[in-house]
C-alpha angles and dihedrals in degrees: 000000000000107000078228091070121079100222117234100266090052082057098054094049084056106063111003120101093225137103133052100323104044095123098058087046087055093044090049093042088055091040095057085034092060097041091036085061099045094049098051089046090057091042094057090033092059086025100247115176082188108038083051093050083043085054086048092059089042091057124108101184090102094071102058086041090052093049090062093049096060094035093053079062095042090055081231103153086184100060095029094063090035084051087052101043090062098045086053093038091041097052093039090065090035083065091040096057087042081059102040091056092046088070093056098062126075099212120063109261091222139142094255099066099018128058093199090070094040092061098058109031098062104053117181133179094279082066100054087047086054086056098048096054100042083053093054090057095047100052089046089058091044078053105037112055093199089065101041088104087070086071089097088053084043092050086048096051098043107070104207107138104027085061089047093056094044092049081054098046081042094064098035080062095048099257112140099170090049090046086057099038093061093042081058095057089050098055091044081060102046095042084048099050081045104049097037085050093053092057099048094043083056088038093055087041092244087152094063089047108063128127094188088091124014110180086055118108124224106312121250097242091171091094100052091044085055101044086053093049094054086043080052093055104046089047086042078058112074089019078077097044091060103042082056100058094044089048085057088042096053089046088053098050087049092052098046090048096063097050092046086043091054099040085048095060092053096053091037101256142123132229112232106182137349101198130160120238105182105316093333124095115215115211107191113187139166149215157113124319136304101061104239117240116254092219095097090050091054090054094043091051088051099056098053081050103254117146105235081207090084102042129083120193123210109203103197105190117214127211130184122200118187107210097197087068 
């Protein structure tokens, strides 16, 4: 085989929890887990682009997804249910610590007053793309020894632990549909690592190349294809769903800007920001006393065919006062 190819067993030494030192590898998994999980809380919490990346290199999810991956391959029922045991038991207290520190702080960790949080709860198809992609990468540097230093870019592009501590802040602040929306980028990761990492190994021949059995003959790869395409389409489902609803929302704040831009001018004010809470748009604008009536912007809302039931407007006065006089 190329000397640029790590061979299978290499592989499995890289990410199964077996041999002889199965039980360091455990103790260091939960060890990085737990970490992993306390320093993306706090990241999202103090909304921290870097201490969350920082929680992305820490964490140690990408190893037992990756080791499903390849025993899905192997044929290798063992390291494939251990595999799976540790994604399911990882993420589980990735949410609990997400949950755990969201007692400890007094304000709602939710989408509405903390970007960290928007940026994970609402997952759309751009966002499965992403995954695939960044799972292609990450199979073909399990498989190519010569890009295996490209795994830390990998760790930074796949969000896994970072979802799984928002779903959990998300609960703690009595957000169902946030706590759901960020379980769902998670698994759109996970199935697309998975799936991604199914086809290259096929792709590389990994599955001919086993030594975990050696009387088998080349392994039947059609069913597990065909199990992660299904899984494909039902998370491709509501990612749809969702991209779809952000794409109208976006429309409508568009829409509404330009009418409250417009209405705005001709009172002397300004329009600050046009933003959506739930299914309301905010328009925040300020200006000069009196404080202009919001009759003309109903009318005007009305007539581009946007219902005023859904928008809320913030008149924020402004007053000058010049202390030298």
């Amino acid at each position: 085989m190329d000397d640029r190819f790590n061979t299978a067993e290499l592989m499995r030494d890289s990410v199964f929890f077996d041999g002889p030192h199965a039980s360091r590898r455990y103790s260091r998994f939960w060890l990085l887990l737990i970490l992993a999980s306390i320093i993306a809380s706090a990241g999202v919490v103090a909304d921290s682009t870097a201490t969350v990346i920082g929680a992305m290199i820490v964490a140690p999810l990408m190893t037992p997804i990756m080791g499903t991956m390849l025993a899905t391959v192997l044929g290798d029922r063992a390291n494939l249910i251990r595999s799976l045991a540790l994604v399911i038991g990882g993420a589980a207290v990735a949410v609990a610590i997400g949950y755990l520190v969201g007692l400890l702080v007094t304000p709602d960790v939710l989408a509405a007053t903390n970007p960290q949080v928007a940026g994970r709860v609402t997952p759309g198809l751009i966002d499965l793309l992403a995954a695939l992609g960044t799972g292609v990468v990450g199979s073909v540097a399990l498989v190519r020894r010569d890009i295996s230093d490209t795994l830390p870019g990998v760790a930074i592009a796949i969000s896994l632990v970072p979802p799984l501590t928002v779903a959990g802040l998300t609960l703690e602040s009595g957000s169902v549909s946030q706590f759901l929306g960020a379980l769902l980028l998670f698994m759109t990761n996970v199935v697309a690592i998975i799936g991604t990492g199914i086809i290259v190994m096929s792709f590389y021949g990994v599955n001919r190349l086993t030594q975990f059995d050696k009387t088998a003959e080349k392994r039947n790869l059609a069913r597990p294809i065909a199990l992660l395409l299904i899984m494909l389409l039902l998370i491709g489902a509501p990612l749809s769903l969702t991209s779809a609803s952000v794409a109208s929302r976006a429309v409508l704040e568009g829409a509404v800007h330009g009418v409250a831009d417009d209405w705005s001018s001709s009172v002397g004010w300004r329009i600050t920001d046009v933003s959506s809470q739930g299914s309301e748009i905010i328009v925040r604008a300020e200006g000069p006393l009196p404080v202009p009536g919001t009759d003309e912007l109903k009318t005007r809302l009305v007539a581009k065919g946007i219902s005023p039931d859904v928008v809320t407007v913030n008149l924020i006065p402004i007053y000058t006062v010049e202390l030298d006089k």
